[in-house]
C-alpha positions as CSV (number, residue, x, y, z in Angstrom):
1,X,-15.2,-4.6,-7.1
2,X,-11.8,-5.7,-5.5
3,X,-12.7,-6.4,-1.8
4,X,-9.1,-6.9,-0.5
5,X,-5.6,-5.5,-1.1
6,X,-2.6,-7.0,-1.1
7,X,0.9,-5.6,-0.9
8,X,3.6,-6.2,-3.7
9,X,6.6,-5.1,-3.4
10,X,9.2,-4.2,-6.4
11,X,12.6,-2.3,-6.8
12,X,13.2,0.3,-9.2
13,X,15.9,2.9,-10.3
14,X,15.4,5.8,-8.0
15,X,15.5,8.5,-10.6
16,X,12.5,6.5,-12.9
17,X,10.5,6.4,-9.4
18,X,10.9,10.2,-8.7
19,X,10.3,10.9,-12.4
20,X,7.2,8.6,-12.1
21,X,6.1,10.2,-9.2
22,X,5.9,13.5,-10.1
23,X,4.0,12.9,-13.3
24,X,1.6,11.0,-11.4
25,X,1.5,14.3,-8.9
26,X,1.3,16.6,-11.9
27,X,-1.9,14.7,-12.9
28,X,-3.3,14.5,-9.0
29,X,-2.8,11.0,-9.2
30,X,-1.3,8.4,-6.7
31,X,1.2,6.6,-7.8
32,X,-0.6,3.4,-6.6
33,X,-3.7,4.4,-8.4
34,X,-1.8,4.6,-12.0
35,X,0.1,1.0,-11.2
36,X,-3.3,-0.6,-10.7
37,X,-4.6,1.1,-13.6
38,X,-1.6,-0.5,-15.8
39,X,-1.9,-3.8,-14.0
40,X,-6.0,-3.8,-14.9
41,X,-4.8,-3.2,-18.4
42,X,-2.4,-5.5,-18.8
43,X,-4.4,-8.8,-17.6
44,X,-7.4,-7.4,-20.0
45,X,-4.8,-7.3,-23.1
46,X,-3.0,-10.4,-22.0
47,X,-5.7,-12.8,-20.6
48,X,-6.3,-14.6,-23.3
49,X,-9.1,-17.3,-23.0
50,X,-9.0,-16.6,-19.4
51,X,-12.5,-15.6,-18.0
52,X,-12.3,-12.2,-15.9
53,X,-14.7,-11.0,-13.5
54,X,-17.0,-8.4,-14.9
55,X,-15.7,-5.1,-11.9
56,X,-12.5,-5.7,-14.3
57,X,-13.6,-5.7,-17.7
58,X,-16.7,-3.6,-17.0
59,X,-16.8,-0.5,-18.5
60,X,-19.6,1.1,-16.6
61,X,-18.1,0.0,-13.1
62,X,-16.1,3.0,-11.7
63,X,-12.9,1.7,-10.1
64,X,-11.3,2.9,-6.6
65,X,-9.0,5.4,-8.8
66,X,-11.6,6.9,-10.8
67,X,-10.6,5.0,-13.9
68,X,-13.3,3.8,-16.0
């Protein structure tokens, strides 16, 4: 499991974040919680050779956003 955090910052068209935003609300979701779920599938589709640890490709490890 992810032991530290660390802040990235990124712009985005105002009217896409408040769209985003309240989808994520309408399914009681952070809006953090579904950009590390993209991000976590992202780097599993695009790793390539690249060895991951387990908490990431695990499918039996809950993650901190309730995302299998």
């Amino acid at each position: 499991m992810e032991k530290r955090t660390a802040r990235m910052t990124f712009l985005i068209d105002p009217i896409k974040k408040q769209i985003f935003e309240e989808i994520c609300a309408q399914q009681d979701l952070t809006s953090s919680q579904v950009i590390r779920r993209l991000m976590r599938q992202y780097i599993v589709e695009h790793a390539g050779t690249r060895e991951l640890p387990e908490w990431l490709t695990g499918t039996s490890v809950k993650s901190e956003d309730g995302a299998s």
